[in-house]
C-alpha positions as a Python dict, from the first residue, in 0.01 Angstrom:
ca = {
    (1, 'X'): (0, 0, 0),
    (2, 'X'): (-243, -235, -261),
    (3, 'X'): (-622, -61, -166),
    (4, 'X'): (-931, -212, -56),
    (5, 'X'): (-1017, -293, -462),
    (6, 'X'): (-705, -467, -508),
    (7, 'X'): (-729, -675, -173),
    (8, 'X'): (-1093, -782, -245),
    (9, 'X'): (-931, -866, -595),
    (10, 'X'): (-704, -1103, -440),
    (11, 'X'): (-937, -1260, -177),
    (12, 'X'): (-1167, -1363, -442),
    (13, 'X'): (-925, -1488, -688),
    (14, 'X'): (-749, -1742, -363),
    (15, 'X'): (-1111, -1880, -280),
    (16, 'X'): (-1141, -1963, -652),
    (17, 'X'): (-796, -2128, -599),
    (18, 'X'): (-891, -2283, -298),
    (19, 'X'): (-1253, -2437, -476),
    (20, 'X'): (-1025, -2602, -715),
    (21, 'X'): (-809, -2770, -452),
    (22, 'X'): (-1055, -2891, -245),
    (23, 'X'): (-1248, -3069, -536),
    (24, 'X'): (-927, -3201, -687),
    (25, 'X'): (-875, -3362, -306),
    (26, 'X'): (-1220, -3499, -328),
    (27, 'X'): (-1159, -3665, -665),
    (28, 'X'): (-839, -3793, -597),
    (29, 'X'): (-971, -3929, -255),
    (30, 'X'): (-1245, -4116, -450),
    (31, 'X'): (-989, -4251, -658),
    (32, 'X'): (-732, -4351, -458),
    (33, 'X'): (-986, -4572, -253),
    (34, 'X'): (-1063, -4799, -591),
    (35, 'X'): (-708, -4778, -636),
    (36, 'X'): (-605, -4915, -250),
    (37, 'X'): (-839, -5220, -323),
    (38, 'X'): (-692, -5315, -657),
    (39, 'X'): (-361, -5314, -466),
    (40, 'X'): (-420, -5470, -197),
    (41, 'X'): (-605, -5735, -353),
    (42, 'X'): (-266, -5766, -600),
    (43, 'X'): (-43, -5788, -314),
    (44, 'X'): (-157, -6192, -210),
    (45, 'X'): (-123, -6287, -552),
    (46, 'X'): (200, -6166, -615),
    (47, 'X'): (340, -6305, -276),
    (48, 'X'): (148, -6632, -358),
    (49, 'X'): (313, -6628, -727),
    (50, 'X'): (719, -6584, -590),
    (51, 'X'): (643, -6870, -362),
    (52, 'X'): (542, -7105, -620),
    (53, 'X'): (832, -7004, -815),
    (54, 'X'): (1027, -7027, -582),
    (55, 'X'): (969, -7439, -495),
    (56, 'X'): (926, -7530, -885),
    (57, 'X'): (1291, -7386, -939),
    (58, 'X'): (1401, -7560, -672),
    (59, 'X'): (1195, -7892, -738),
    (60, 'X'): (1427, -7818, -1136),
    (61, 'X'): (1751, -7940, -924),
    (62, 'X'): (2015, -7699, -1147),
    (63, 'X'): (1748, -7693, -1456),
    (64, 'X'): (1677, -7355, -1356),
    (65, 'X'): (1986, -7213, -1571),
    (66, 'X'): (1909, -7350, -1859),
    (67, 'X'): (1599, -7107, -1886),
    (68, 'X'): (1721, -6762, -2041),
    (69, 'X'): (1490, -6555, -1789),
    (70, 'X'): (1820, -6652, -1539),
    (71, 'X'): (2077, -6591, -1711),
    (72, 'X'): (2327, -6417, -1491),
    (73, 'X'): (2541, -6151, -1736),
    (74, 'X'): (2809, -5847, -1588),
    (75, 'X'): (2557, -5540, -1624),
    (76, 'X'): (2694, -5365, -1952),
    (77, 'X'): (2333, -5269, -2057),
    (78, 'X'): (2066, -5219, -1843),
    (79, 'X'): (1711, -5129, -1922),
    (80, 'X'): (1511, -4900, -1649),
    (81, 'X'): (1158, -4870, -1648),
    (82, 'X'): (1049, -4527, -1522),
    (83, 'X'): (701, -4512, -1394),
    (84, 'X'): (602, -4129, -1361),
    (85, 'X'): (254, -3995, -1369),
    (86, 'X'): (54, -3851, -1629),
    (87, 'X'): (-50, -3528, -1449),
    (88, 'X'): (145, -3337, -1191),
    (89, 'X'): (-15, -3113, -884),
    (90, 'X'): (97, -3465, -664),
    (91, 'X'): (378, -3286, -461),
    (92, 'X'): (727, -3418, -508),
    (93, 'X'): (563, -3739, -656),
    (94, 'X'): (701, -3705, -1010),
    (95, 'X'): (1074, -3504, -866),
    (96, 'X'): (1142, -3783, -630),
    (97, 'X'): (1123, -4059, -930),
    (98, 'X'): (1299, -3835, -1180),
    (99, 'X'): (1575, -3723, -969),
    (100, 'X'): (1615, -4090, -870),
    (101, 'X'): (1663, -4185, -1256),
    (102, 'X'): (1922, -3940, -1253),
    (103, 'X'): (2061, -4098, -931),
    (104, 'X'): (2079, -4438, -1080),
    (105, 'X'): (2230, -4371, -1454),
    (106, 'X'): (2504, -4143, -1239),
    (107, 'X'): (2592, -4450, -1059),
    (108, 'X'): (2649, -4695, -1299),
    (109, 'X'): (2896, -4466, -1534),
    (110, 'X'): (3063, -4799, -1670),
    (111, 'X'): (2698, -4914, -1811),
    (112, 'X'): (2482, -4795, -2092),
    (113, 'X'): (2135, -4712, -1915),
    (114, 'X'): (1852, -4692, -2155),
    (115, 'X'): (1463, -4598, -2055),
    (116, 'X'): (1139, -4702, -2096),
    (117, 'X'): (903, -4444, -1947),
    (118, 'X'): (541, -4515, -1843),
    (119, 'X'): (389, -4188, -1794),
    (120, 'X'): (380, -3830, -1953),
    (121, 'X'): (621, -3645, -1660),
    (122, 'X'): (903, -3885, -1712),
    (123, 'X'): (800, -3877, -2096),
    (124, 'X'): (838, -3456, -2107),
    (125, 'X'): (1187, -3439, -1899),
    (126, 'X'): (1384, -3731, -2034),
    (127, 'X'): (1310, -3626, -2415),
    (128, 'X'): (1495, -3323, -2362),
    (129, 'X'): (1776, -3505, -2211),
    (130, 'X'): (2068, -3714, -2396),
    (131, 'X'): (1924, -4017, -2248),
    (132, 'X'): (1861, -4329, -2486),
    (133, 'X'): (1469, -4390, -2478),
    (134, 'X'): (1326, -4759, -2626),
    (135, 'X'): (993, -4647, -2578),
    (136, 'X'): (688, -4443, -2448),
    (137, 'X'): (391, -4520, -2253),
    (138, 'X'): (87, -4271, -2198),
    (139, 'X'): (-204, -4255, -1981),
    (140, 'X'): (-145, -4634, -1837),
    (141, 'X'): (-234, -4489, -1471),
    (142, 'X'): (-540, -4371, -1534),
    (143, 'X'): (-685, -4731, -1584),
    (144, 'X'): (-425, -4977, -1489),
    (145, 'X'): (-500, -5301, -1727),
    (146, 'X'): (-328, -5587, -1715),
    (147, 'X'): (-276, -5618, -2080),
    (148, 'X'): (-103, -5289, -2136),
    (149, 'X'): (165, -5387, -1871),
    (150, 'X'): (217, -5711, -2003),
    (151, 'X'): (344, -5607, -2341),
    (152, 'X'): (620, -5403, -2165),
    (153, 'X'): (706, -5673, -2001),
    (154, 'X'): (706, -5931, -2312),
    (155, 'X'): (901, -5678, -2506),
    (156, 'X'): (1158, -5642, -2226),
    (157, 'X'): (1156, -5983, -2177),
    (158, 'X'): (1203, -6059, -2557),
    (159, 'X'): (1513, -5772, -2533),
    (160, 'X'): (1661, -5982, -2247),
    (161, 'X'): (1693, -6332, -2432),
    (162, 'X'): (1844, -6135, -2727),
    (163, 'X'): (2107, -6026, -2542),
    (164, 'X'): (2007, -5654, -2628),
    (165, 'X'): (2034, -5583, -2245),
    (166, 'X'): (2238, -5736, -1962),
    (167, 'X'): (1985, -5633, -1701),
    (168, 'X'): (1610, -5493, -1638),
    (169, 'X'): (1502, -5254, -1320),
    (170, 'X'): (1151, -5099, -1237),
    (171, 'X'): (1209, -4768, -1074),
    (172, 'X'): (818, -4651, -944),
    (173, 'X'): (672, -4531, -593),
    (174, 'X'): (505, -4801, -377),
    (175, 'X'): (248, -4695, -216),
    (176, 'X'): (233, -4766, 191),
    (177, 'X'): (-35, -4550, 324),
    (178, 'X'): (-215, -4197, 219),
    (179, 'X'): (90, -3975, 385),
    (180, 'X'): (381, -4212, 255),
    (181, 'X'): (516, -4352, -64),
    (182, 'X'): (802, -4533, -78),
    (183, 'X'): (1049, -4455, -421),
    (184, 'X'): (1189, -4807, -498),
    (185, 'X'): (1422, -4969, -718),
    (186, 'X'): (1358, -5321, -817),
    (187, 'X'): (1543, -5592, -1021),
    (188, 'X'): (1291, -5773, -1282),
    (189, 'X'): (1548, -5933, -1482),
    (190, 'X'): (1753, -6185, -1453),
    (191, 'X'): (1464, -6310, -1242),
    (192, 'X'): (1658, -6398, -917),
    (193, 'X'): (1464, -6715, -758),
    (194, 'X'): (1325, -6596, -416),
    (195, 'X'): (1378, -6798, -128),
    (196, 'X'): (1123, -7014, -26),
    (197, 'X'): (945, -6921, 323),
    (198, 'X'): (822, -7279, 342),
    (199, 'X'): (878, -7634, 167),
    (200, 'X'): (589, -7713, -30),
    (201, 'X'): (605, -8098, -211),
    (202, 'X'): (422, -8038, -522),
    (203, 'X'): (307, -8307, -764),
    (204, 'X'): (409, -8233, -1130),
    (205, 'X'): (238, -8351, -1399),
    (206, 'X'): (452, -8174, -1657),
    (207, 'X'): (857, -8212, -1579),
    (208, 'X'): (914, -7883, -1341),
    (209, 'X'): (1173, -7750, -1593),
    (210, 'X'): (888, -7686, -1846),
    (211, 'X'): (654, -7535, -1567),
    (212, 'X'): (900, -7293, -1468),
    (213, 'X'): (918, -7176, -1802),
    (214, 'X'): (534, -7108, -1850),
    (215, 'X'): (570, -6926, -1467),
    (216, 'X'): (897, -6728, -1510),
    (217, 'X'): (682, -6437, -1808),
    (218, 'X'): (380, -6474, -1559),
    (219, 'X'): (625, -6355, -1316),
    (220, 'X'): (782, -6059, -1482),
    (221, 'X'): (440, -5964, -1639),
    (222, 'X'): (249, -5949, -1314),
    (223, 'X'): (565, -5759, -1143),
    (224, 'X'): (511, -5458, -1390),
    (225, 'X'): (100, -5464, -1343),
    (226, 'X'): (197, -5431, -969),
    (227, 'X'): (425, -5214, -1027),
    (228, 'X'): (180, -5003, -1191),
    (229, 'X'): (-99, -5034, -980),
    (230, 'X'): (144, -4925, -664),
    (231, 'X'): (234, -4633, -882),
    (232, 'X'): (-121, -4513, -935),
    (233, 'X'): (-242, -4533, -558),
    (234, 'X'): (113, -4333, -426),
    (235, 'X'): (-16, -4065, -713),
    (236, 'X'): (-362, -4001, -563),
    (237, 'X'): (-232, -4013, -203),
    (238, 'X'): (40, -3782, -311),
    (239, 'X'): (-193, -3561, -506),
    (240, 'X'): (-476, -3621, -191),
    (241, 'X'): (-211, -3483, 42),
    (242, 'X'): (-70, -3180, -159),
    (243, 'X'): (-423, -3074, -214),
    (244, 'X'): (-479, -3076, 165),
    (245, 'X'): (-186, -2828, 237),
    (246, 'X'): (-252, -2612, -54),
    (247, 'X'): (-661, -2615, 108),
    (248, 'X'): (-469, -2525, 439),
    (249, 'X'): (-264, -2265, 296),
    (250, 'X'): (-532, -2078, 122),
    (251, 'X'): (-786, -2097, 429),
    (252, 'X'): (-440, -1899, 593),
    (253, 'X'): (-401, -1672, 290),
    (254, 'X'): (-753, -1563, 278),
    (255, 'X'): (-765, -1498, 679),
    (256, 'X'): (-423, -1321, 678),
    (257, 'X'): (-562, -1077, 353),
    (258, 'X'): (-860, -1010, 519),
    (259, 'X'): (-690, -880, 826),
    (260, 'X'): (-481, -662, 622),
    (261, 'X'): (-798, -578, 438),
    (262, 'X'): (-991, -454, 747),
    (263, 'X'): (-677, -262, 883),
    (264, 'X'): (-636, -73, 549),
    (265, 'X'): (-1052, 29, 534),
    (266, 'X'): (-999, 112, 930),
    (267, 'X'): (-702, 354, 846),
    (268, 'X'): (-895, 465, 593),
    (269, 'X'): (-1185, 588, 783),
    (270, 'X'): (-982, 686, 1049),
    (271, 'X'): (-813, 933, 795),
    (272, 'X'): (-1169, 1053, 690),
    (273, 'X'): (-1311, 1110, 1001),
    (274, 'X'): (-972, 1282, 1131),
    (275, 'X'): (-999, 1526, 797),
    (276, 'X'): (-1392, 1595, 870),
    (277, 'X'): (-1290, 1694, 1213),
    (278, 'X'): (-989, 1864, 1069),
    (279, 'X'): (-1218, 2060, 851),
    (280, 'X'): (-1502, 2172, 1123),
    (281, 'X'): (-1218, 2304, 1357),
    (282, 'X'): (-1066, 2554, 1107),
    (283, 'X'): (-1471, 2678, 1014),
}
């Protein structure tokens, strides 16, 4: 049985732990509330952007094909973007989005399924994997900009028209409140034309066709900055949350040592008093 040295040893080294958690849930509580705003205030944009889109392709009547953005081709080569995050400590944050890589290249057996990873998790697993990788992104979450994002997108845009890939999909978690992410899966490219929730009559002053082609890379680019800002709210809920529990758990650690603590000192001075009394008998 440990002693009363090695159970004091213990209890202090668990309240160190536990200091640690509780200020990592602080920080990542202060950050995930900047973090909520940026995305919510995204959120009308990006709903306001597929709307437009959505009545200048149809205001193109059939132009809309002739832009390479649609181009509809049997997926062959596909390009996933991983977004993973930089530091771990977030629960299954980072495992959930890895194993649904996996998931996805394991489905598509007939298709060549190369990666672009934003962040350092998917970054450290995938390079010692037999996975083709056409690039690597570090320490995007920690300040989501919109610039950074949009050169991924240009350069899997510019990939696309080439005809280097058949097919682009985001894989990142979307954030939906502090105790749930959602993992999703999301086609970027070919940009399908979303359906229009009303009729809107605009008046062009440049022929639609050319409009849709300025609004079809504003599109893609401002789907991976949303993608990324999603991405960096789910981590500090995640991380918010599994700090929490592993608070919790120490609080129970510490309580449950400390009752084993005071039993061992009480058998202990029961055995001292018993061998005192022990001692005065046989004088």
């Amino acid at each position: 049985m440990p002693s009363l040295i090695d159970f004091r040893r213990r209890i202090r080294s668990v309240k160190n732990t536990q200091q640690i958690t509780k200020a990592m849930k602080m920080v990542s509580a202060a950050k995930l509330r900047r973090a909520q705003d940026r995305v919510i205030a995204a959120r009308p944009y990006a709903a306001l952007l597929r709307q437009m889109l959505a009545n200048v392709a149809k205001a193109t009547a059939g132009g809309e094909a002739q832009n390479p953005l649609l181009a509809e081709r049997p997926e062959e080569r596909i390009l996933l973007v991983l977004v993973t995050a930089d530091k771990g400590l977030a629960g299954a944050f980072n495992t959930n989005l890895i194993k649904g890589a996996l998931r996805f290249i394991e489905e598509r057996p007939g298709a060549t399924v190369s990666l672009e990873l934003i962040g350092r998790k998917g970054r450290d697993f995938f390079r010692k994997r037999t996975v083709a990788v056409t690039g690597e992104h570090i320490s995007l979450s920690a300040k989501p900009e919109y610039a950074s994002t949009a050169v991924i997108a240009q350069k899997a845009m510019e990939m696309f028209r080439a005809g280097e890939i058949d097919a682009v999909y985001m894989l990142y978690n979307e954030f939906k409140s502090v105790m749930a992410q959602r993992l999703t899966i999301a086609k970027v490219l070919p940009v399908t034309a979303p359906e229009r929730s009303e009729t809107l009559d605009y008046i062009f002053e440049e022929p639609p066709a050319e409009m849709l082609d300025a609004l079809l890379p504003k599109y893609v680019e401002t789907e991976f900055f949303r993608a990324l800002l999603e991405s960096t709210a789910a981590e500090h809920a995640a991380r918010m949350t599994a700090m929490d529990a592993a608070t919790s758990n120490a609080a129970d650690m510490i309580e449950k040592l400390t009752l084993h603590m005071n039993r061992v000192r009480q058998a202990s001075i029961t055995k001292e008093i018993i061998e005192v009394v022990s001692g005065a008998a046989s004088a």
